[in-house]
VEXVEX-241592 format. One record per atom (N, C-alpha, C): residue in three letters; z, x, y. Coordinates in steps of 0.02 Angstrom, whole numbers, plus 32768, in hexadecimal, padded with zeros to 4 digits. Layout:
# VEXVEX-241592
ALAZXY;...
# end
This chain:
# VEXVEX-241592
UNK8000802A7FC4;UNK800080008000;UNK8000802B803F;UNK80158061802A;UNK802D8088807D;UNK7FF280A7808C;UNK7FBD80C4804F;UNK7F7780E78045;UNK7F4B80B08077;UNK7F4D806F8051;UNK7F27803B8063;UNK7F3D804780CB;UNK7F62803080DD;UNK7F99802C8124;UNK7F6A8059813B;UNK7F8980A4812E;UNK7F6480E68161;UNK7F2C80DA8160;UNK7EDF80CB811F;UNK7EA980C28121;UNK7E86808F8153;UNK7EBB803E814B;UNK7E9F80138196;UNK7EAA803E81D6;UNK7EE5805B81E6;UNK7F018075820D;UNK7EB980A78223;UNK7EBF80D48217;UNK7E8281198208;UNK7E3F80FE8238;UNK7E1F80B281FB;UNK7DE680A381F7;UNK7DE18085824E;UNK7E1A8043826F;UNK7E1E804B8291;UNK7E19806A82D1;UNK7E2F80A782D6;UNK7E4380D5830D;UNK7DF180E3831C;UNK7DC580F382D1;UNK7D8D810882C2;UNK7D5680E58304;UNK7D70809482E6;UNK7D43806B831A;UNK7D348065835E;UNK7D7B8077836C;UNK7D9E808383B8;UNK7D7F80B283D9;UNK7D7280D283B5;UNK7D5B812683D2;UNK7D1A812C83CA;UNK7CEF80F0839D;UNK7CA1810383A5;UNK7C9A80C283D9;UNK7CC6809F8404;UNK7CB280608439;UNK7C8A809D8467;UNK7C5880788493;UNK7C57809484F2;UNK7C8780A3850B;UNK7CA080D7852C;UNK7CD280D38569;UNK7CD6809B858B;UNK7C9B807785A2;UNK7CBB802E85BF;UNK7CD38006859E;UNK7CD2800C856C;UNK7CE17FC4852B;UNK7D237FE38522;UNK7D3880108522;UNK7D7B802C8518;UNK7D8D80188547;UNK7D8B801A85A0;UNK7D9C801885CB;UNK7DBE7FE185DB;UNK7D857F9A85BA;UNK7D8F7F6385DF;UNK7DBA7F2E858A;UNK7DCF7F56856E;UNK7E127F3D852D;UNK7E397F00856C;UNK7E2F7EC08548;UNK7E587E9B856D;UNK7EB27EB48579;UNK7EC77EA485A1;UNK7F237EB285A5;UNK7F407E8C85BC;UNK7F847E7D85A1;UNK7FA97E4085A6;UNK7FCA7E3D85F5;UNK7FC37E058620;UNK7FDF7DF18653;UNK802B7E1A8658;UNK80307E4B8692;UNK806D7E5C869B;UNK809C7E3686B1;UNK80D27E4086A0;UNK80F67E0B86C0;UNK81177E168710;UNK81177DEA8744;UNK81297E098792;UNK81667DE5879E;UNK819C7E2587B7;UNK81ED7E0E87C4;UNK81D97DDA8810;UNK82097DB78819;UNK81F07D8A8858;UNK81BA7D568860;UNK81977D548821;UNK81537D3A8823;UNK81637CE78840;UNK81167CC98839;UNK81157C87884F;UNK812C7C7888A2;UNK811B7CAE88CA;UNK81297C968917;UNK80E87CA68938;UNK80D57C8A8988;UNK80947C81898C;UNK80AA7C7B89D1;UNK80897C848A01;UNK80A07C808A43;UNK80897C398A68;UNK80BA7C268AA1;UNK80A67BDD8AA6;UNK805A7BD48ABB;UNK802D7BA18AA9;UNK80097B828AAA;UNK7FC47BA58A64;UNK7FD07BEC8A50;UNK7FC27BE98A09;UNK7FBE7BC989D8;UNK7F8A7BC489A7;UNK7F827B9D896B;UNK7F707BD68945;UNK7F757BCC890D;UNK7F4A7BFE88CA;UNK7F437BCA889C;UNK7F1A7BE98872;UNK7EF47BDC882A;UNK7F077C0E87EA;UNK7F1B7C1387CA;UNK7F137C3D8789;UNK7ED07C2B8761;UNK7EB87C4D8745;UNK7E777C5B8715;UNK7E7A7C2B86F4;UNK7EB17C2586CE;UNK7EB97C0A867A;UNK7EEB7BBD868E;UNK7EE17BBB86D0;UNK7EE77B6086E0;UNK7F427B6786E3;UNK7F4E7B3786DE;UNK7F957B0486F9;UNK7FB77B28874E;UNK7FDA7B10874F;UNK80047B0287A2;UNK80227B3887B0;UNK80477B59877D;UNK80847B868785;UNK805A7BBE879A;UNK807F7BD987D0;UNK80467C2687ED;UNK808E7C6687DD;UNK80C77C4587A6;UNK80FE7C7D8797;UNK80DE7CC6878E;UNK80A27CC5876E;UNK80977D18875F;UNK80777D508792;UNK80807D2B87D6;UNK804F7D548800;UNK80977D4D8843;UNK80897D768873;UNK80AF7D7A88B6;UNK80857D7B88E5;UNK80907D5E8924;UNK80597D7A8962;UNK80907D5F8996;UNK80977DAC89C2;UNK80BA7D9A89F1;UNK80A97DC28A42;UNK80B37D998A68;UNK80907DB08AA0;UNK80C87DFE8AAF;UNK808E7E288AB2;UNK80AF7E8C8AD4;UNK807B7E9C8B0D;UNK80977EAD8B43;UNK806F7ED38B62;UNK80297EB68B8C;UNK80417E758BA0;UNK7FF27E5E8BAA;UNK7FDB7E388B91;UNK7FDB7E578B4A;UNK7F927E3E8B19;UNK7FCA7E0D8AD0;UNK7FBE7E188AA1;UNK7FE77DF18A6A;UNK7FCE7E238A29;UNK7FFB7E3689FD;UNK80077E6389CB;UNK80127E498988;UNK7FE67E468958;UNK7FDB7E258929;UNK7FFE7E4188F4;UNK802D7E3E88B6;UNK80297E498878;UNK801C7E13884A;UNK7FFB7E3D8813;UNK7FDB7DF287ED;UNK7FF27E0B87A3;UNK7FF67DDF8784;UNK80017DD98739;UNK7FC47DD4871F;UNK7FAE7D808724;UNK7F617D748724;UNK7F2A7D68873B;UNK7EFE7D608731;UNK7EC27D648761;UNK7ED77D168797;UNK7EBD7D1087D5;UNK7ED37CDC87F6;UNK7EA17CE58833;UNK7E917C9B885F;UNK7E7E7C958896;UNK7EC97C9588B4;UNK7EAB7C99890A;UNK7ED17C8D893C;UNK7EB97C5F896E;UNK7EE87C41899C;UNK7EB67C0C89D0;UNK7ECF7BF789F8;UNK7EAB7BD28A48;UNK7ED07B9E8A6A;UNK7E937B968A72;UNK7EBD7B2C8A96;UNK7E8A7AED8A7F;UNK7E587B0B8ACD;UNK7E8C7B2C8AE9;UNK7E667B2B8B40;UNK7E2D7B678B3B;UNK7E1D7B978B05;UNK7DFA7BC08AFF;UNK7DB27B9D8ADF;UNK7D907B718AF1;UNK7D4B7B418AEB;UNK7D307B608B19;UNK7CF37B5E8AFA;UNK7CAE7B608B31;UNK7C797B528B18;UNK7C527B428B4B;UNK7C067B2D8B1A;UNK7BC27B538B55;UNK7B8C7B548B3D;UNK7B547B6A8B66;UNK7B687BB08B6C;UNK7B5C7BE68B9F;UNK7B677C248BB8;UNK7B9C7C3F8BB8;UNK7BAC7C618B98;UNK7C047C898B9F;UNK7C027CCA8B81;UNK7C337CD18B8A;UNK7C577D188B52;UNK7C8E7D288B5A;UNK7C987D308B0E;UNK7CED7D478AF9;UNK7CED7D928AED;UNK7D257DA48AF6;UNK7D427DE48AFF;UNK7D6D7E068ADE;UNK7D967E338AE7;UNK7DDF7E408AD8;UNK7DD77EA18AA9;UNK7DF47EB28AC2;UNK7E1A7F0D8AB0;UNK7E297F098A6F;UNK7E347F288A2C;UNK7E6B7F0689F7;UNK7E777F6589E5;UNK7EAD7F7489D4;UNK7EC97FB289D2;UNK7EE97FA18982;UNK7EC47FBC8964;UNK7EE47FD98917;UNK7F107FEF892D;UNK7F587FED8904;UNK7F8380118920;UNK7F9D805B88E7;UNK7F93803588BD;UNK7F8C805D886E;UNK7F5980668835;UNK7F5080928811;UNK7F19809787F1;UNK7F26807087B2;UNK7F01804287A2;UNK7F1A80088775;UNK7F01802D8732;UNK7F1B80018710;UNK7F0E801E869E;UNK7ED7800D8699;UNK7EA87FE986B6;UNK7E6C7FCA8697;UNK7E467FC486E3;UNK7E167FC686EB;UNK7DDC7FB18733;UNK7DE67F648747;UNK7E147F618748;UNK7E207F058766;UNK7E0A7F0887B2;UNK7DDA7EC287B7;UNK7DBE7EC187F2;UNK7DE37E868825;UNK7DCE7E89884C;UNK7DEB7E608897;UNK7DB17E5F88E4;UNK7DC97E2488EA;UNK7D967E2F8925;UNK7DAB7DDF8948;UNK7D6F7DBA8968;UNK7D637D838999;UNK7D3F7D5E8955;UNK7D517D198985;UNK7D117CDF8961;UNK7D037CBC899A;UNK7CD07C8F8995;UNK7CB87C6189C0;UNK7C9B7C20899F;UNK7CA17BEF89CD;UNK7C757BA58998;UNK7CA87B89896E;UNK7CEF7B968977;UNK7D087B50895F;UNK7D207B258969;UNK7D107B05893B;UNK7D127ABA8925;UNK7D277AA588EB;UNK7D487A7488EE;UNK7D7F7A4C88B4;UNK7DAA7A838896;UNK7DD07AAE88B0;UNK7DFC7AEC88A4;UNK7E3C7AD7887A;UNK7E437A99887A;UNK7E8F7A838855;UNK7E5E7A52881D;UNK7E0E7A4D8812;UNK7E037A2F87E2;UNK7DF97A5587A7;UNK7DDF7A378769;UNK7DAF7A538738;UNK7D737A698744;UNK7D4E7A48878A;UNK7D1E7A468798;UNK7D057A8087E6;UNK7D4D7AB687E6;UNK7D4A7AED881A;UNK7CF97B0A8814;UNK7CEA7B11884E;UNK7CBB7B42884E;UNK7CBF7B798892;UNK7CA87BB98898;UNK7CA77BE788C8;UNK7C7E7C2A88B8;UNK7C667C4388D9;UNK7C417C8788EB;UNK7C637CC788E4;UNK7C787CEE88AE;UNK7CAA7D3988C7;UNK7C927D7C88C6;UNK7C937DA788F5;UNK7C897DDA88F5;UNK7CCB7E0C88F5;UNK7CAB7E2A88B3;UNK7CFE7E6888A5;UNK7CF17EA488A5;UNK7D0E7ED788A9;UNK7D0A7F148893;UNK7D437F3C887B;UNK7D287F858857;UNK7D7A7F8C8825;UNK7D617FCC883C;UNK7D9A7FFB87F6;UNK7DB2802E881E;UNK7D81807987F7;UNK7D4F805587D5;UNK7D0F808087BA;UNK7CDA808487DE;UNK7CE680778831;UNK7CB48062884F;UNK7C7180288842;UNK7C947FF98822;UNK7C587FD18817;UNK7C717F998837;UNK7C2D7F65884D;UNK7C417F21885E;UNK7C227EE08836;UNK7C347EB18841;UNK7C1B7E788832;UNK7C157E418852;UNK7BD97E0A8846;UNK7BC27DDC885D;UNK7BD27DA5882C;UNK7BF67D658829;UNK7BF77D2F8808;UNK7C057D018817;UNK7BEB7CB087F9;UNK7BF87C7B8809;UNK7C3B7C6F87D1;UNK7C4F7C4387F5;UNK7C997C0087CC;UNK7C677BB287D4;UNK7C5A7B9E87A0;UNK7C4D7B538797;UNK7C757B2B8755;UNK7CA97B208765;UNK7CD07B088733;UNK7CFB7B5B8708;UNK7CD37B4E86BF;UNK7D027B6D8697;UNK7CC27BA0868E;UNK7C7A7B9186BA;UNK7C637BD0869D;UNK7C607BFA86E6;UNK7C357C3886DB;UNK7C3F7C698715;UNK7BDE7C9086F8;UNK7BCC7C73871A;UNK7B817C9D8720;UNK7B7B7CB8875C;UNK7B497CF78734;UNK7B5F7D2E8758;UNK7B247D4C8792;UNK7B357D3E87D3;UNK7AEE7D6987FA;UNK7AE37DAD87FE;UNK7B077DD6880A;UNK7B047E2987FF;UNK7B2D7E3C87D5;UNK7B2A7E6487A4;UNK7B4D7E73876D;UNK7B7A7EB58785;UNK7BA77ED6875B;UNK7BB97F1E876E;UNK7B997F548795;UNK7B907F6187C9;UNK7B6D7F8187F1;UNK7B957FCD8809;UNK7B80800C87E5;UNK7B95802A8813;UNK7B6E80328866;UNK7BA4804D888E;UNK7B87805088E9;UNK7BBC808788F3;UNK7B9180AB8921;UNK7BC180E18937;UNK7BE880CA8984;UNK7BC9808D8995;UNK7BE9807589CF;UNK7C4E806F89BE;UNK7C588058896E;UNK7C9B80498961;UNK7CB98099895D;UNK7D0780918991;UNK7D3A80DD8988;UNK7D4A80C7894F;UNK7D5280F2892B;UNK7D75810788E8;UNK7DB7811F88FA;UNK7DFF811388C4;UNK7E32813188BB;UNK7E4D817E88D3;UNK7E67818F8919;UNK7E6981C08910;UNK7E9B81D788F2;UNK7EC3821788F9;UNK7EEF822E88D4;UNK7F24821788A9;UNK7F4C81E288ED;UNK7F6C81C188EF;UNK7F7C817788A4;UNK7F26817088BB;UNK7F1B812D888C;UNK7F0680F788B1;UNK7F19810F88F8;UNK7EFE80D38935;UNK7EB880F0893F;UNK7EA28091893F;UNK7E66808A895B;UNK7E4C80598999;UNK7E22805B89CC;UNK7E14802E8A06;UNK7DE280298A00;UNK7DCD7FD18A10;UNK7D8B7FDD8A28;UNK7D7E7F958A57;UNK7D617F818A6B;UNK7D537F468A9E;UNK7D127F158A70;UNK7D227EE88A61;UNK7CF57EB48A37;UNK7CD27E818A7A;UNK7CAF7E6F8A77;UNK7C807E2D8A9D;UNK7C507E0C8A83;UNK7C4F7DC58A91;UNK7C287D8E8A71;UNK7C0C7D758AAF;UNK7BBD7D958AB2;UNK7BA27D808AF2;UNK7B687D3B8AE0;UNK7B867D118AFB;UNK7B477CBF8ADA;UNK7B1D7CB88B28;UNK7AE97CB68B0C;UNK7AA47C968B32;UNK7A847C6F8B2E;UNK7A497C5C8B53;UNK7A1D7C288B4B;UNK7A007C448B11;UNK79F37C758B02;UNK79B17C828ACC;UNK79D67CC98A9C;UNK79F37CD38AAF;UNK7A247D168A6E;UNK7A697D128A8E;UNK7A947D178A58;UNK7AE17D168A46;UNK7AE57D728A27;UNK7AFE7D928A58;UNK7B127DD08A65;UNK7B5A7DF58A39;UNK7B527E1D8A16;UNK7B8B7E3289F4;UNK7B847E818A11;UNK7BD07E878A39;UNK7BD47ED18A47;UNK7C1E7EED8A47;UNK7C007F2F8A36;UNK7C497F688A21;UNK7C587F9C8A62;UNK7C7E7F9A8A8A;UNK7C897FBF8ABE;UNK7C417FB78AEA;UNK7C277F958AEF;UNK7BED7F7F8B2C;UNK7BA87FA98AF8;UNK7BAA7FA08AC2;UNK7B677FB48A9F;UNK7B597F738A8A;UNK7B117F5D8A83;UNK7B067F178A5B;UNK7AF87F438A05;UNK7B287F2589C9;UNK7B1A7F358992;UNK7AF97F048972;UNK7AF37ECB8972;UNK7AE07E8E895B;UNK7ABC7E5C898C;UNK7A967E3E8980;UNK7A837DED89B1;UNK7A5D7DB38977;UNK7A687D78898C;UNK7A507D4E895C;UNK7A2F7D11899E;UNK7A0C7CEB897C;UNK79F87CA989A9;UNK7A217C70899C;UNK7A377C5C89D9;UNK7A647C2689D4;UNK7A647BFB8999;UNK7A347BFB898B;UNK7A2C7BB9894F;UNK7A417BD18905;UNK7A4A7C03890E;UNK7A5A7C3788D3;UNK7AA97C4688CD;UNK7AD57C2A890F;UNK7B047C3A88F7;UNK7B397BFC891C;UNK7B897BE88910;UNK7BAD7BB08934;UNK7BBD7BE78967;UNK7BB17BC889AD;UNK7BCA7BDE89EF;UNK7BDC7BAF8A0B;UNK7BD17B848A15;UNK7BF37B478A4E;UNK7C447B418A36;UNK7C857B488A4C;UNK7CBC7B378A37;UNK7CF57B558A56;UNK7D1E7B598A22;UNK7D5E7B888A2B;UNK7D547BCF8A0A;UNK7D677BE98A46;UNK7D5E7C448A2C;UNK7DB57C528A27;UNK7DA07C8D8A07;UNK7DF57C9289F2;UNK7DF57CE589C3;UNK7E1E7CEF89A0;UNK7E207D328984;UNK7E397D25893D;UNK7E137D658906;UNK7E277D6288D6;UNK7E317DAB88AE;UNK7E757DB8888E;UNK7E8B7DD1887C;UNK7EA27DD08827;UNK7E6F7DFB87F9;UNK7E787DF987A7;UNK7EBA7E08878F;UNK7EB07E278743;UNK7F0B7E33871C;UNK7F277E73874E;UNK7F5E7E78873D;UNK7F8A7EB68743;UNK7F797ED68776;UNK7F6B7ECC87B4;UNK7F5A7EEC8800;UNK7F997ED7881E;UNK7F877F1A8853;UNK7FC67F1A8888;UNK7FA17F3988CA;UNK7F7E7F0E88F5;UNK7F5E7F06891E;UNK7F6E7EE68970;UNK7F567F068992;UNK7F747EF889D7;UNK7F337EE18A07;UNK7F497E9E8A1C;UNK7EF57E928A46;UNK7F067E8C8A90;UNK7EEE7E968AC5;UNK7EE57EA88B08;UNK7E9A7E888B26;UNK7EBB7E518B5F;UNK7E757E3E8B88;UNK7E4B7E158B61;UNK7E717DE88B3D;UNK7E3A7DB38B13;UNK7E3B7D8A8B4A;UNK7DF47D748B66;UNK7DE17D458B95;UNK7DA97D368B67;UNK7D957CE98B93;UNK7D6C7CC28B78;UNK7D3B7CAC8BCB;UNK7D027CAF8BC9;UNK7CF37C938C10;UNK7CB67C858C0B;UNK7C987C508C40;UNK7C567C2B8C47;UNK7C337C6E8C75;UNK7BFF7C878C5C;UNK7BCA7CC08C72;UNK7B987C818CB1;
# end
């Protein structure tokens, strides 16, 4: 039995080690758990990923200005007064503060709608700490995808520290919806291609400890 044991054991490790480095990378990991969790600053709402009310596994509390996220699990953020429709753009700084176990991403969304339903939908643009970004829709329970993993050298990477900065924007137009990383455009799509009319707001994946600065929302 113990022959048999070390041999799964062995064969195992075997598999592990012939994955991609990204496939290794992106090994799901269990929701950390956050001391203090479940507080939100007044006029805040959130969402968790995986549905119900309770926002216990995440913290966000206003520091410095801006509001400082720890998360357990993946989650939106929001207020009802952050709507817009036609011409705008959203904003906001977000400062890795630590170099996370896995490339968990974070960023802005835009375009929602029905956010406390089954039937949520919104626009997100994230980026992590491998320098890559992403483009995706929320329509319900699925998430199709407009730009896939992208590396850009426009995104700072981790320095020493483990901290990282960078400035995200969601620029919407009459005729292209603008995705940019510190004032580079990395992405653009045509309106019809993606939800923009709504509530913009911020979103933050598992196990981050993230600090955002200067999230505005405004009619261009």
């Amino acid at each position: 039995m113990a022959i048999m044991k070390t041999f799964m054991l062995t064969v195992a490790a075997l598999v592990a080690a012939a994955l991609p480095l990204a496939a290794q990378q992106h090994q799901p990991d269990h929701d950390k758990a956050i001391a203090g969790g479940g507080t939100l600053p007044a006029g805040w709402k959130g969402r968790i990923d995986g549905g119900g009310a309770s926002m216990a596994g995440v913290k966000m509390t206003p520091m410095g200005g801006g509001v400082h996220i720890m998360s357990g699990p993946a989650a939106i953020y929001y207020r009802q007064a952050d709507r817009q429709t036609g011409e705008f753009a959203a904003s906001a700084t977000f400062t890795q503060m630590e170099r996370a176990e896995h490339p968990e991403a974070y960023g802005l969304f835009v375009g929602g709608a029905n956010l406390e339903s089954a039937t949520q939908k919104y626009t997100y643009f994230l980026v992590r700490q491998d320098g890559k970004f992403l483009v995706k829709r929320r329509s319900g329970s699925e998430t199709p995808t407009v730009t896939d993993w992208t590396d850009s050298s426009a995104i700072r990477k981790p320095d020493a520290t483990g901290k990282m900065s960078n400035t995200l924007a969601v620029e919407v137009g009459r005729d292209k919806v603008r995705f940019l990383v510190n004032g580079t455009e990395v992405a653009s799509a045509e309106p019809s291609k993606v939800d923009a009319a709504g509530i913009a707001g911020l979103r933050v994946n598992h196990n981050l400890n993230v600090h955002v600065e200067g999230f505005t929302v405004r009619a261009r």
